[in-house]
C-alpha positions in Angstrom: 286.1 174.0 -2.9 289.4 173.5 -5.1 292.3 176.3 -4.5 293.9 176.7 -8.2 294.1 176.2 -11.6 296.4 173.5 -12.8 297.2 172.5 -16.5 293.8 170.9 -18.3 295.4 167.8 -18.3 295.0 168.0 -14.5 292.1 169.6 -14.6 290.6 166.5 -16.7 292.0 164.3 -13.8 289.9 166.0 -11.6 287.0 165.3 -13.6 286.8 162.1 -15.2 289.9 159.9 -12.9 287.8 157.0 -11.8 291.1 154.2 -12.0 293.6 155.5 -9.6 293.6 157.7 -6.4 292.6 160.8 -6.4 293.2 164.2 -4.3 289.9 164.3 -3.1 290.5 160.8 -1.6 293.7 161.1 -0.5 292.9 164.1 1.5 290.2 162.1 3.2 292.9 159.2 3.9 296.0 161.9 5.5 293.6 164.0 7.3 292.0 161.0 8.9 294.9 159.3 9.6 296.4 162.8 11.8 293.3 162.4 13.9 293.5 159.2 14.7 297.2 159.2 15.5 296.0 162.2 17.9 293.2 160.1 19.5 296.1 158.1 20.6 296.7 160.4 23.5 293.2 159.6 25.1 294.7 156.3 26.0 298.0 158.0 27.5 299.8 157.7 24.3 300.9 160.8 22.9 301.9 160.1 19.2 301.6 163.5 17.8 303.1 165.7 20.5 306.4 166.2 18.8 304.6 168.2 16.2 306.3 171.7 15.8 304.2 174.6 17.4 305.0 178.5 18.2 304.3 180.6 21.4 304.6 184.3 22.4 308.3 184.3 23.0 310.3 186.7 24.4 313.7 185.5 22.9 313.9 183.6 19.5 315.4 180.7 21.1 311.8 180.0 22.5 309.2 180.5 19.3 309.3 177.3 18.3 308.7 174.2 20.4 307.0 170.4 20.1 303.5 170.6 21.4 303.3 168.4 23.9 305.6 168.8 27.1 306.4 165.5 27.5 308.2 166.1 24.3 309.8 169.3 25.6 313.2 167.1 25.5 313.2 167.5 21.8 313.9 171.3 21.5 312.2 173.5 18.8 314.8 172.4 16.1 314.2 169.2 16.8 310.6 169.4 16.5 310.7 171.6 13.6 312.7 168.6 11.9 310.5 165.8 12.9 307.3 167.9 11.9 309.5 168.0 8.2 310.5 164.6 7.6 307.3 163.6 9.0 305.0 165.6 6.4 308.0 164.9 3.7 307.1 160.9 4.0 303.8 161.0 4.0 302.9 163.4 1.0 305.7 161.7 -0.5 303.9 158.4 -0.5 300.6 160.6 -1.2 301.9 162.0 -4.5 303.8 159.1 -5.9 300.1 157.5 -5.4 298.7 160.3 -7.8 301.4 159.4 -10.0 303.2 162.2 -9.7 307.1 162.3 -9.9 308.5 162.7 -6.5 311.8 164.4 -5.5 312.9 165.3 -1.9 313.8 168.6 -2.4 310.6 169.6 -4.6 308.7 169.5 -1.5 309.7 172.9 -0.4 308.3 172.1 3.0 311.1 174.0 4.8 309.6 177.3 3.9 306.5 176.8 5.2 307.1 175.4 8.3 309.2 178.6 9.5 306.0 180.4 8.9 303.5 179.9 11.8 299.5 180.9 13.1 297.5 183.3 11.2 300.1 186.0 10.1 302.1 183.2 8.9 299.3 182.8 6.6 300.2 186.0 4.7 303.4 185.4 4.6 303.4 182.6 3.4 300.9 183.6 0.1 303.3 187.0 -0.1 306.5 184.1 -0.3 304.7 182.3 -3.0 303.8 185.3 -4.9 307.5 186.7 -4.9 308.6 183.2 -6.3 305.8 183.2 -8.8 306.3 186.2 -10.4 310.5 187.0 -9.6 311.5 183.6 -9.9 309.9 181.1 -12.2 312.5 178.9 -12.9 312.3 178.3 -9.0 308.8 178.0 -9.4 308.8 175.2 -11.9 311.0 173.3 -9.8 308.6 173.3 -7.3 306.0 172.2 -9.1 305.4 168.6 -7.9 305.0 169.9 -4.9 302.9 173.0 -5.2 299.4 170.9 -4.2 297.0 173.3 -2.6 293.8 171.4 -3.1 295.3 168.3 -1.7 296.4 171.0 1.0 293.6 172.6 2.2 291.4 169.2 1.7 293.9 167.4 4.5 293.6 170.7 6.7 289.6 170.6 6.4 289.4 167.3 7.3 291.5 167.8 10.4 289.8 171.1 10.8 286.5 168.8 12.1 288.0 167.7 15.1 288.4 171.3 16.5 284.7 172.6 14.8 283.3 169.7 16.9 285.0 170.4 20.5 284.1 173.7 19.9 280.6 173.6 18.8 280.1 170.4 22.2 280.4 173.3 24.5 277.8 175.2 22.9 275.2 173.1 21.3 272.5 175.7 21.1 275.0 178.2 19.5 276.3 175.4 17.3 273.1 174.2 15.4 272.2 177.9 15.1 275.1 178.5 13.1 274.3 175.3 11.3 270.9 176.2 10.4 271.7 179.7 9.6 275.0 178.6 7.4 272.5 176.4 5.1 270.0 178.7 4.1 272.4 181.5 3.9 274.8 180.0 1.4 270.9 178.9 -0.3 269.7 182.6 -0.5 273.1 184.2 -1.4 274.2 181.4 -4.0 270.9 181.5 -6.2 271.5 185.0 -6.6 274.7 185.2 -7.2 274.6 182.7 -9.6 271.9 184.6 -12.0 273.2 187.6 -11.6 277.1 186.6 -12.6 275.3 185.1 -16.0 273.5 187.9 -16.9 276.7 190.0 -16.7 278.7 187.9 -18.4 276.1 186.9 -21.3 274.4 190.4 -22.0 277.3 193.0 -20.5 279.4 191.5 -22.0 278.7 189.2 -24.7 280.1 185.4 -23.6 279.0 182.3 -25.2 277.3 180.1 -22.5 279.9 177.4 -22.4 282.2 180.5 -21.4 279.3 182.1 -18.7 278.3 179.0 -17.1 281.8 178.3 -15.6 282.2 182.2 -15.4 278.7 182.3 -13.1 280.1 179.3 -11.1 283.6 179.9 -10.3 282.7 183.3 -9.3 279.6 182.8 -7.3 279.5 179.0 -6.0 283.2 178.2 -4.9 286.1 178.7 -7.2 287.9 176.4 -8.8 285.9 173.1 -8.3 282.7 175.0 -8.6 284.2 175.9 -12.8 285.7 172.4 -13.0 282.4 170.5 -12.3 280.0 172.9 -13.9 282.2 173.4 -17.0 282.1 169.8 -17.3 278.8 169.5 -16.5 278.2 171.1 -20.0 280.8 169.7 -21.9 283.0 172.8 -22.5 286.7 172.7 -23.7 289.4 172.2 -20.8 290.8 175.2 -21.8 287.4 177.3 -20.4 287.3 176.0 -16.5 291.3 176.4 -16.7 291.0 180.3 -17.1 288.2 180.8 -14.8 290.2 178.8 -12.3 293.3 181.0 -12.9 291.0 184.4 -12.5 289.8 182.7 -8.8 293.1 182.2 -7.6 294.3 185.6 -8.2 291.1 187.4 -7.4 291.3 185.0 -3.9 294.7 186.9 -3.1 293.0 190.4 -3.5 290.3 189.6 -1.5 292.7 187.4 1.3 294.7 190.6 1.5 291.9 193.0 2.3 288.6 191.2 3.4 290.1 190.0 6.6 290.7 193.8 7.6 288.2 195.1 6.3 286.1 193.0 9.0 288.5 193.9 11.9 287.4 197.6 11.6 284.1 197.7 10.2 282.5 194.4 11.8 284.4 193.1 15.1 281.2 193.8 17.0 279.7 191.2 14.8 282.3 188.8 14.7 280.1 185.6 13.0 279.2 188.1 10.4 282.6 188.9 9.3 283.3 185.0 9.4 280.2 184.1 7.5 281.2 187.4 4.7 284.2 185.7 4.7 283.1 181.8 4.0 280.0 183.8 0.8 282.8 186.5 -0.2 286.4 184.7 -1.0 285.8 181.9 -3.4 288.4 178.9 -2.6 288.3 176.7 -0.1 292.0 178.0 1.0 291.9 181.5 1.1 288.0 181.6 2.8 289.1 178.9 5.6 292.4 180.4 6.6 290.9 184.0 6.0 288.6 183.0 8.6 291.3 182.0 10.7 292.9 185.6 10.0 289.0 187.3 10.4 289.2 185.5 13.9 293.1 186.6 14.7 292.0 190.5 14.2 288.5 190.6 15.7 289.8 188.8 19.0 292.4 191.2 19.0 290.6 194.3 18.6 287.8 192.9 21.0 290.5 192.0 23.7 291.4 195.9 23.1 288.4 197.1 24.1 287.6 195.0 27.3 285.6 191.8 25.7 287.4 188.4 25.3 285.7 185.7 23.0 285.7 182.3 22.9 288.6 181.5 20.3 286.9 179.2 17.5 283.3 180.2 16.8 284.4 182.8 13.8 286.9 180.3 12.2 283.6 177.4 12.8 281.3 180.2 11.0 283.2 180.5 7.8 284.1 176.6 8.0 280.6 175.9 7.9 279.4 178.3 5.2 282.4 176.6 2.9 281.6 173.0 3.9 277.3 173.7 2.7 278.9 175.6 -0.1 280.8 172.5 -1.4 277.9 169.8 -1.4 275.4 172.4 -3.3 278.6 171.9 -6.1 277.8 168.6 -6.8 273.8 169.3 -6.7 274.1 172.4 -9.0 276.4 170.6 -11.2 273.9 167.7 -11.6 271.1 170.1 -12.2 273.5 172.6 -15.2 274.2 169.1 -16.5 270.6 167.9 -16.7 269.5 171.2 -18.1 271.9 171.1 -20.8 272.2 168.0 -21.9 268.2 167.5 -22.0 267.5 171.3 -23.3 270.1 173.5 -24.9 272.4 170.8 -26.7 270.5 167.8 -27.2 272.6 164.5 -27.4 272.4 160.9 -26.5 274.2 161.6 -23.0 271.8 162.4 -20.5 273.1 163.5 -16.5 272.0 160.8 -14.2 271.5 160.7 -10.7 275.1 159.0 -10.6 276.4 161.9 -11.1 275.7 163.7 -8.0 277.8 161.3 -6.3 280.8 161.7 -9.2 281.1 165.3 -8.6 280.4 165.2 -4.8 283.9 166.5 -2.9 284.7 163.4 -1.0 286.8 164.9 1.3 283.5 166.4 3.1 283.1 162.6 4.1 286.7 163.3 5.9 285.4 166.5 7.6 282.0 164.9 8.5 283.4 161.4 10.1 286.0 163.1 12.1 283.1 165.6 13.5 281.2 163.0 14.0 283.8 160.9 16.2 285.0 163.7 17.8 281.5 165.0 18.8 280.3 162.2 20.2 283.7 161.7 22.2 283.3 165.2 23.6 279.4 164.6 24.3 278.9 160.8 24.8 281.6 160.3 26.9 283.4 161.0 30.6 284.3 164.4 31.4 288.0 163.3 31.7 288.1 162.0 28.2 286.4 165.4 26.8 288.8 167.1 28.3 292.3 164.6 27.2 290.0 164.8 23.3 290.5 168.7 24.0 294.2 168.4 24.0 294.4 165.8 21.3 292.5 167.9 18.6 294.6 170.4 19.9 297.3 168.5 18.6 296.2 167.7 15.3 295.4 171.1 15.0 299.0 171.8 14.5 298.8 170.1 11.3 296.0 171.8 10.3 297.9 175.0 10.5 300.6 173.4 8.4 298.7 172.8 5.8 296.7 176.2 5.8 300.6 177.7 5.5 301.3 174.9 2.8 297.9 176.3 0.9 298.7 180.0 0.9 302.2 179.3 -0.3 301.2 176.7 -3.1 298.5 179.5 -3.9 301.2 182.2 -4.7 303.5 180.1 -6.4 300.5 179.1 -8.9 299.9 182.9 -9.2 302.7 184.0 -12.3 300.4 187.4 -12.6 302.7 187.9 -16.1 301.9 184.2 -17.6 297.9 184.4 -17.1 297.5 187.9 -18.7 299.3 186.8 -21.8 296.4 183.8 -21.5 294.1 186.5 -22.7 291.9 186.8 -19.8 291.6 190.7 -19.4 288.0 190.4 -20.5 287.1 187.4 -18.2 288.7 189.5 -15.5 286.6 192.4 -15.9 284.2 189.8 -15.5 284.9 189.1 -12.4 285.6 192.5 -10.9 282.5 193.9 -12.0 280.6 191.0 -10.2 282.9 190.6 -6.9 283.5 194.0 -6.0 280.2 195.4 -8.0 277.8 193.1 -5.8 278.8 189.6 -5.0 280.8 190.7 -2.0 277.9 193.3 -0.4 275.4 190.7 -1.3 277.2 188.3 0.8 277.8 190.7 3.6 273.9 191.6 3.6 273.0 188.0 3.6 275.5 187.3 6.6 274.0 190.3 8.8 270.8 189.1 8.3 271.2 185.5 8.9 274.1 186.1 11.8 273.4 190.1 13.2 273.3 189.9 16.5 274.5 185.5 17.4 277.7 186.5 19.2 280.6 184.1 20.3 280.7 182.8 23.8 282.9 185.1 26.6 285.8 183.7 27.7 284.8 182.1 31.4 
């Protein structure tokens, strides 16, 4: 679910923060707040449209513009810094609420925004990467700002709006992928899961307050996946911390060759490749916007050979595969608690029901009421406010881009290759390779040619 590893103390925030706002929350409270702004535009009211955008442009003057037309007046500089001071108040506000310190110019927001669509997306991760690793004084300064699970939470929320237009003009297609998404991420996760523990326990010799979070991180979802289930059991910060780090970096590997990977082996399955990509990359970030990426190449190479797909339906595939993954966290992490507190190490604390709830990723709540809105809108309604709620998530899916871009860039500035080996985690990282590139990633791609071989996207009308 979650995108990186932060210091414990953060990490222990995540957990146990019950008396002030949290990420998961605030996500839920931005993201909603940028579709409603954009529903403002069914009524004739276009609040959003000076968002900054990018087009095909044949001189530079032209690549960036504000969305809307009626905005046009504005120019692409304009828009660019409207879009800025615009996302600098609001996640301003947002982060002095998590009682963070806030600075203007630790935002580095200006970086992002220059980086646009899909490629931006690389980019943008290569940018953070560079700073990371070249330029860490840089990086520290940055690091009120470097937020990629608040991020990619605000962007999956908005992300529903789109997922729900798309999925209203092909029902039948839609609750396929729904059904198939479910039991896919059901199948692939209890294997993954028992297989990663084996390794780790009898290959190679980990305690289980070490393989637990290990099994998790690396077959469930990442970061929050290791967060809940290592506290789940009760192991030190210092465990799910490591295991996070090892995600992050192992979620730029596969970011960087995955999406290609699917372009030339799988384009004539494309909700395969965006289903491998939703079971094979583990964070939230680098699966959604991979997806996006996935989607970028296979239209692309399916344009070049004569068939034109329905933009969306590849990007929906792997949204939905991430969005079942993130509720079975809570469930499995209720079920490794109640195991372990009730029959490896005995104590008076025993998991409750409660508990589900607690470790339940609130910003699915976002994701779901914004489909849910936005569905019926595109279903229940007239045809001409279908087609003005077209346009608006259209709108709001600039934002969503924004905060994809934001994502990849937090996720390389977290990633100072140098600082997490001298954390000690060669071992844990052999871990992981063995298990990722050893059978968690052809495991996932059998699962998603089963489940998806053969569903295809709509044509282009």
């Amino acid at each position: 679910m979650s995108d990186v590893a932060v210091k414990a103390s953060d990490h222990s925030d995540h957990i146990v923060a019950k008396d002030r706002l949290t990420e998961d929350w605030l996500s839920v409270a931005i993201g909603v707040l940028v579709f409603v702004l954009a529903l403002f535009s069914l009524s004739g009211t276009d609040l959003l449209g000076w968002a900054v955008t990018t087009s095909v442009y044949t001189n530079l003057a032209s690549a960036l513009g504000p969305f809307a037309k009626t905005y046009g007046w504005l120019g692409g500089g304009a828009s660019l810094l409207a879009t800025y001071a615009a996302l600098l108040l609001v996640l301003g506000i947002g982060v002095a609420a998590l009682g963070a310190e806030v600075e203007q110019q630790k935002f580095g927001i200006a970086w992002s925004l220059k980086l646009t669509n899909e490629g931006g997306f690389i980019v943008a991760l290569l940018s953070g990467l560079v700073i990371a690793n070249f330029f860490p004084r840089f990086a520290n300064w940055l690091k009120e700002a470097i937020r990629p699970e608040l991020y990619i939470k605000i962007a999956i929320v908005i992300l529903g709006a789109t997922v729900a237009v798309t999925a209203a003009g092909r029902l039948n297609l839609a609750s396929s992928i729904l059904i198939r998404g479910a039991a896919a991420i059901i199948e692939a996760y209890l294997i993954y899961w028992a297989v990663v523990y084996f390794v780790a326990r009898k290959w190679f010799g980990f305690s289980r307050e070490w393989s637990v979070p290990l099994a998790s991180g690396i077959s469930i979802c990442g970061v929050a996946a290791a967060i809940a289930t290592g506290g789940a059991i009760r192991a030190r910060p210092a465990v799910p911390v490591l295991v996070s780090s090892l995600v992050v970096v192992f979620a730029v590997v596969e970011v960087l060759i995955l999406p290609f990977l699917a372009q030339t082996f799988l384009w004539q399955e494309p909700l395969v490749a965006g289903a491998w990509i939703g079971l094979a990359v583990k964070t939230d970030g680098a699966a959604v916007a991979g997806g996006g990426i996935t989607e970028s190449l296979i239209l692309a190479k399916a344009a070049a050979e004569g068939i034109k797909y329905q933009p969306g339906w590849i990007l929906a595939t792997t949204a939905t595969v991430k969005v079942f993954i993130d509720i079975f966290i809570g469930i499995w992490a209720f079920i490794l608690g109640y195991i372990w507190t009730n029959h490896i190490e005995k104590g008076p604390h025993k998991a409750k029901p409660s508990e589900i709830w607690e470790r339940f990723p609130k910003f699915i709540l976002g994701f779901i009421v914004v489909f849910a809105i936005s569905f019926w809108l595109a279903l229940g309604t007239t045809p001409d406010i279908a087609k003005a709620l077209s346009a608006a998530a259209g709108e709001a899916n600039v934002f969503r881009v924004i905060f994809f871009i934001l994502t990849f860039f937090s996720i390389g500035v977290l990633s100072d290759f140098r600082k997490l080996w001298q954390q000690g985690f060669g071992k844990l990282a052999a871990v992981y390779f063995v298990s990722l590139f050893g059978f968690v990633i052809w495991v996932g791609l059998l699962i998603s040619w089963l489940f998806f071989s053969g569903v295809k996207p709509p044509l282009v009308s």
